[in-house]
PANU-865200 format. One line per 5 residues: number of its first residue (from 1); for each residue z negated, y negated, x of N, C-alpha, C, O. Coordinates in steps of 0.2 Angstrom, whole numbers, plus 5000, padded with zeros to 4 digits. Layout:
% residues N
NUM	Z Y X Z Y X Z Y X Z Y X | ...;
% end
This chain:
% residues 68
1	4959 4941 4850 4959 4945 4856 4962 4952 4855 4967 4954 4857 | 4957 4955 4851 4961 4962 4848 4971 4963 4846 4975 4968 4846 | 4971 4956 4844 4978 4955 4841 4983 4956 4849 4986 4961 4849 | 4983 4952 4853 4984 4952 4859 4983 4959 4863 4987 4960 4868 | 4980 4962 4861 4979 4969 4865 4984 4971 4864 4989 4973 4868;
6	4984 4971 4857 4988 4978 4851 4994 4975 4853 4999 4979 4854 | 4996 4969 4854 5003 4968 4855 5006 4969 4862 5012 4972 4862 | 5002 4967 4869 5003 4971 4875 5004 4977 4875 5008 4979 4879 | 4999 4983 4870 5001 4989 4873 5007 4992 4869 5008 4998 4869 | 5010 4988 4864 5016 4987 4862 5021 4988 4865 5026 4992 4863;
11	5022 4984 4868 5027 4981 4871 5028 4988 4879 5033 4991 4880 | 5020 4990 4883 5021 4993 4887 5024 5000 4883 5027 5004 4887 | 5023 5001 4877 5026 5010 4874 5031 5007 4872 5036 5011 4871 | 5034 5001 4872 5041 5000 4869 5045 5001 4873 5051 5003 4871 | 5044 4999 4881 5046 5000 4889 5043 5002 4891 5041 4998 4895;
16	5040 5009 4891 5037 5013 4895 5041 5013 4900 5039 5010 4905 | 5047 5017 4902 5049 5019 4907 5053 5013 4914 5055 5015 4920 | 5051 5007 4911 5054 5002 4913 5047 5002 4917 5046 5001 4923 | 5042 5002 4912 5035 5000 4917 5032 5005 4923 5029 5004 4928 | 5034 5013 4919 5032 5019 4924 5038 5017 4931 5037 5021 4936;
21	5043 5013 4931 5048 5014 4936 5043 5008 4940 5040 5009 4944 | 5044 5003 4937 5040 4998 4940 5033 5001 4945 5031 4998 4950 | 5030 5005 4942 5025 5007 4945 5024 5011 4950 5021 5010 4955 | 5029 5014 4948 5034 5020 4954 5034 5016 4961 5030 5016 4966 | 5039 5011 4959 5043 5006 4965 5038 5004 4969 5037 5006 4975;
26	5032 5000 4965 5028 4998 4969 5024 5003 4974 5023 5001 4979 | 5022 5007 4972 5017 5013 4974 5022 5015 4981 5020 5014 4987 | 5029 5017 4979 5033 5020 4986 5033 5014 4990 5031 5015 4996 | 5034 5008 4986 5034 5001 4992 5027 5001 4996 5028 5001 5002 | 5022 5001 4994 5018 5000 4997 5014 5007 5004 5011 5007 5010;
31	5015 5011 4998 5015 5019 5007 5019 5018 5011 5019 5021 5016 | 5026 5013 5008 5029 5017 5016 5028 5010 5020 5029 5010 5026 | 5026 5003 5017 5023 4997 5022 5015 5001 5024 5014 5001 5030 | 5011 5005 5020 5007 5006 5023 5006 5012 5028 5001 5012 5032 | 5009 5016 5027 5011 5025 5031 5018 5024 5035 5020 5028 5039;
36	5021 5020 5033 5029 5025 5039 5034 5026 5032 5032 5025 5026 | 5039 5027 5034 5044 5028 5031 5045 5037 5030 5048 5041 5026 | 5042 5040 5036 5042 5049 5037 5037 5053 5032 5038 5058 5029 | 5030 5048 5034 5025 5049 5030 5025 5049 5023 5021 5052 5020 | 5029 5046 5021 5031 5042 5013 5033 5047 5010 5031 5050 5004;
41	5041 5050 5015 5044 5054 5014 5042 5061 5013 5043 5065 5008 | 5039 5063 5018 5035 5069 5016 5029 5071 5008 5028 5076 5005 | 5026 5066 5008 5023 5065 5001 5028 5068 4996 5028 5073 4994 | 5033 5062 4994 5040 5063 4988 5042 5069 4988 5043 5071 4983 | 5044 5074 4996 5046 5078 4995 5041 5084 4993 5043 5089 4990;
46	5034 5082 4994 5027 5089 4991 5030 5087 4984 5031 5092 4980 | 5030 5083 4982 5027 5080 4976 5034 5083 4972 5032 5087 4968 | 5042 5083 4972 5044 5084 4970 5046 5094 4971 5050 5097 4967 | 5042 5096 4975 5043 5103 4976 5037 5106 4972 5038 5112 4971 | 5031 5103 4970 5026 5103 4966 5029 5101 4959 5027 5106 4955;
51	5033 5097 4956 5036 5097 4949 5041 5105 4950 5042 5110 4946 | 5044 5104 4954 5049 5110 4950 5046 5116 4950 5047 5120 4944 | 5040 5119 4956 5038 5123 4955 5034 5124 4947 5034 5129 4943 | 5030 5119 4945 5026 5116 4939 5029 5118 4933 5027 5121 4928 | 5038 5115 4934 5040 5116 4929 5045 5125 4927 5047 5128 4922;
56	5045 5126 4934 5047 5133 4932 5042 5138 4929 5043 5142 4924 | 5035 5137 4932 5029 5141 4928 5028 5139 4922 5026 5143 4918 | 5030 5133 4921 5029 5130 4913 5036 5133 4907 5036 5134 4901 | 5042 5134 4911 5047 5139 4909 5047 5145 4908 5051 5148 4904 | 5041 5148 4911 5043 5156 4912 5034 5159 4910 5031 5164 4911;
61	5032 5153 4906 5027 5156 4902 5020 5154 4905 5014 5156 4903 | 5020 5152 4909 5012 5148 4912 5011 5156 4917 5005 5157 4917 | 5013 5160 4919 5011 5165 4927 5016 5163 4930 5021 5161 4928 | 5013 5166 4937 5015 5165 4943 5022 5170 4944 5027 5169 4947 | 5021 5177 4941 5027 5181 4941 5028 5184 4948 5025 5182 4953;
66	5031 5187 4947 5035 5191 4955 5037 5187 4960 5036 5188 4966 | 5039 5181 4958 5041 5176 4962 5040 5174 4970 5043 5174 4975 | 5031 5171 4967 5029 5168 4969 5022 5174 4971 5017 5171 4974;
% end
């Protein structure tokens, strides 16, 4: 059984990205059958304005700076 583990979570670090896209897909698929297609929309859009912002503080040394 252990053999079997070790070898599935192999395979998902060897396609991680393959599986996080999969995972992706389904999650978007499923909020916008479940929420609307606006609603859906507006999430990705929080969430992708939340990474850049995330990733500029993670650029610019973890503070918030004059910016912001």
């Amino acid at each position: 059984m252990n053999e079997l583990v070790s070898e599935v979570l192999q395979q998902i670090l060897r396609h991680r990205g393959k599986v996080i896209g999969t995972l992706l897909g389904l999650l978007l698929g499923w909020m916008v059958v479940e929420y609307g297609i606006l609603k859906t929309l507006f999430v990705v859009v929080c969430l992708v304005v939340g990474y850049v912002v995330g990733s500029r503080i993670d650029r610019e040394g973890g503070s918030f700076g004059r910016r912001f």
